[in-house]
Backbone as numpy.savetxt, mean C-alpha at the origin, in Angstrom:
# Nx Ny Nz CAx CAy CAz Cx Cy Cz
-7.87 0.52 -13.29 -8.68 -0.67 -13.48 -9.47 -0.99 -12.21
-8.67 -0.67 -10.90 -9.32 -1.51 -9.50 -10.31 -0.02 -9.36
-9.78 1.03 -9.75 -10.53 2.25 -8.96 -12.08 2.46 -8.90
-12.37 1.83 -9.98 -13.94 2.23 -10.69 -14.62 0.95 -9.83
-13.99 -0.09 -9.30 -14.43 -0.91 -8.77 -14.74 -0.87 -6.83
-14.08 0.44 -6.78 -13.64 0.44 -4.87 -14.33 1.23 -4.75
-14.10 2.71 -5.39 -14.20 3.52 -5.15 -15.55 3.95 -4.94
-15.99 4.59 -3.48 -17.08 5.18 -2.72 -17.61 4.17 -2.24
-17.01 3.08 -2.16 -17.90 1.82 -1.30 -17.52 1.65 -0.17
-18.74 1.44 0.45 -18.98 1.98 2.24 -18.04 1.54 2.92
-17.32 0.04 2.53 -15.99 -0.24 3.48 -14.87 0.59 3.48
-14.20 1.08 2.22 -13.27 1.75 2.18 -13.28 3.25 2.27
-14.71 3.65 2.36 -15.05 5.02 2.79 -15.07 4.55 4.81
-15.38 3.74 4.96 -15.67 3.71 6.77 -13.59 3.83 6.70
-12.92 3.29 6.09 -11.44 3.02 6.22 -10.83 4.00 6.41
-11.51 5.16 5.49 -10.72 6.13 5.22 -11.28 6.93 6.81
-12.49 7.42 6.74 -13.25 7.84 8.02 -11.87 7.65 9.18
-11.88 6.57 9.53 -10.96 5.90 10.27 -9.72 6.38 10.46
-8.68 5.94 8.91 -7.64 6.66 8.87 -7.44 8.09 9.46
-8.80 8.94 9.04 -8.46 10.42 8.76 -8.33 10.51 10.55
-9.37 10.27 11.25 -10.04 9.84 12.54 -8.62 9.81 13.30
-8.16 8.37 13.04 -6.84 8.13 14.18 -5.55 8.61 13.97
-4.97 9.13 12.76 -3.62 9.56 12.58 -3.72 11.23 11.94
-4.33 10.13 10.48 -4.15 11.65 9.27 -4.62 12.90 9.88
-5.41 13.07 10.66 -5.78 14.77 10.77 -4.68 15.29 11.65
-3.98 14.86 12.41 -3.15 15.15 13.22 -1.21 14.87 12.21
-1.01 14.28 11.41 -0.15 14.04 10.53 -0.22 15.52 9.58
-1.23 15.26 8.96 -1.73 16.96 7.60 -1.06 18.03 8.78
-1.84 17.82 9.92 -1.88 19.79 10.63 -0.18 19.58 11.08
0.76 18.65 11.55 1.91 18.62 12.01 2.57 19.31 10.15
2.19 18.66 9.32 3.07 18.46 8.00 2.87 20.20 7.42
1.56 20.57 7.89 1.53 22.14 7.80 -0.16 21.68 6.26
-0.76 20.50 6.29 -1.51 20.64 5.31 -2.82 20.87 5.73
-3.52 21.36 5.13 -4.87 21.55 5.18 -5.73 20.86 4.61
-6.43 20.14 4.92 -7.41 19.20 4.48 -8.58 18.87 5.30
-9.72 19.01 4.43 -10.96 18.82 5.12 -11.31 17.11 5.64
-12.28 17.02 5.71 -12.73 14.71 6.42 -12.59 14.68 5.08
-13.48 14.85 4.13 -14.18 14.93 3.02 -12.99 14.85 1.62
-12.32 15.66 1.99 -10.85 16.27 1.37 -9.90 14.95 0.86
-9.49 14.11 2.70 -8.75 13.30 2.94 -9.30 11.76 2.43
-10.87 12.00 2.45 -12.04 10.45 2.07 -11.29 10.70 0.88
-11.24 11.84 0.06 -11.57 11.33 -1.32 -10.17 11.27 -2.06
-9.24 11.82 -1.04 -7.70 11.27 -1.66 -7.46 9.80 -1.30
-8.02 9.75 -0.43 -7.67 8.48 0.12 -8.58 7.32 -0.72
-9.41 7.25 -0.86 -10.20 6.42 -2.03 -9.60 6.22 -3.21
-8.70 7.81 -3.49 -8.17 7.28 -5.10 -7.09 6.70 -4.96
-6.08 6.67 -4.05 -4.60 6.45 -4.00 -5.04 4.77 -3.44
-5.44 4.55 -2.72 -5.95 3.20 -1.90 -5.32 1.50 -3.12
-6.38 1.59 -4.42 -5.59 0.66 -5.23 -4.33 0.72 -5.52
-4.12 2.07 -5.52 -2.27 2.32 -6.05 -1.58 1.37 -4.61
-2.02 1.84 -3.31 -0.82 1.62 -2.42 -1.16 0.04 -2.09
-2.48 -0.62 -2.91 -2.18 -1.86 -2.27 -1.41 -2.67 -3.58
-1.80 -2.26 -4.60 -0.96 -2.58 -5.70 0.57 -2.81 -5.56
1.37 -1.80 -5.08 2.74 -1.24 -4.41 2.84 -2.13 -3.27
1.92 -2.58 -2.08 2.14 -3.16 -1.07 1.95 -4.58 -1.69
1.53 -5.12 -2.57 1.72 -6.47 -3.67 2.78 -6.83 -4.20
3.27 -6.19 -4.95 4.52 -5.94 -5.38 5.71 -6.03 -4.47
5.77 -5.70 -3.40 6.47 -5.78 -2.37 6.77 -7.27 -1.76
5.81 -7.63 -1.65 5.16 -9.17 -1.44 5.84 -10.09 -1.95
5.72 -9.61 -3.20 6.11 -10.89 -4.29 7.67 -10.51 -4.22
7.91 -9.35 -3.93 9.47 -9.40 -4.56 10.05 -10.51 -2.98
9.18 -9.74 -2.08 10.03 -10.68 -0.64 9.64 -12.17 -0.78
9.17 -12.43 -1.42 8.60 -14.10 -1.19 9.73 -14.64 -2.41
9.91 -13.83 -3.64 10.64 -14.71 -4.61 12.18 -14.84 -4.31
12.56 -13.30 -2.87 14.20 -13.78 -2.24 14.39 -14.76 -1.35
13.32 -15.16 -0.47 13.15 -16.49 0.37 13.84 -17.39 -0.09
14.24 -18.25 -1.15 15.28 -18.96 -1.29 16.57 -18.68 -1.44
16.80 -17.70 -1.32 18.48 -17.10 -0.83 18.69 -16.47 0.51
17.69 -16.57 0.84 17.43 -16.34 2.70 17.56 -17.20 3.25
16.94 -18.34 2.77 16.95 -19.62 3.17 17.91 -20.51 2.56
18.55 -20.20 1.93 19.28 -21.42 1.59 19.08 -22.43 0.93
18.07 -21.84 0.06 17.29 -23.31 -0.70 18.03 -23.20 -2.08
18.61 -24.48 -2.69 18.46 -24.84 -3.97 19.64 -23.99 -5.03
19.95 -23.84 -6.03 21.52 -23.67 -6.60 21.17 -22.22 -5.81
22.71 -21.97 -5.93 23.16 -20.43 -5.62 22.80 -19.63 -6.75
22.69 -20.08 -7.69 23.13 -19.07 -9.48 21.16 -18.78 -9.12
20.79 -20.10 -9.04 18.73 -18.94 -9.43 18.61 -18.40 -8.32
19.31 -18.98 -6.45 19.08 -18.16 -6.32 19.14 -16.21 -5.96
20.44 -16.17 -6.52 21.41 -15.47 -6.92 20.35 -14.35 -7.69
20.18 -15.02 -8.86 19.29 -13.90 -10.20 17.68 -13.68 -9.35
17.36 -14.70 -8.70 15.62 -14.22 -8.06 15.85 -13.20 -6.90
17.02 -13.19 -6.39 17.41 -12.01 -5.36 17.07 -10.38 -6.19
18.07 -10.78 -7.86 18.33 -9.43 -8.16 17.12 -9.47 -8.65
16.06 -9.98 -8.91 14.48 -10.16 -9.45 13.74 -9.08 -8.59
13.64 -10.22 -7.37 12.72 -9.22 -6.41 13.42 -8.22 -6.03
């Protein structure tokens, strides 16, 4: 759904540039992979909604255990919103 909307637009192509730039080309050649700039732009463009999707999700699960971290409010919800998030 997000892909058709991101994808090849100049911010998240400069992102990827970037990425490939400061870590990934040196990560691929340690990991034994081969990948071109071009290679890594265009994996990286497609996976990009997935991992912020996943990094959302993450989010919400840590924000809905905050009241059993904290100490807020019955034990029993917040007991079941623990096993939630």
């Amino acid at each position: 759904i997000v892909l058709p909307l991101v994808y090849d637009k100049p911010w998240l192509r400069v992102v990827s540039e970037r990425d490939y730039e400061r870590s990934a080309k040196k990560d691929l050649a340690d990991l034994g992979y081969h990948m071109t700039k071009e290679e890594f732009i265009h994996w990286h463009m497609t996976f990009w909604p997935q991992t912020q999707a996943i990094a959302l999700q993450h989010l919400f699960g840590a924000v809905i255990c905050l009241p059993a971290i904290l100490n807020i409010g019955d034990p029993k919800v917040c007991s079941r919103l623990v096993c939630v998030g």
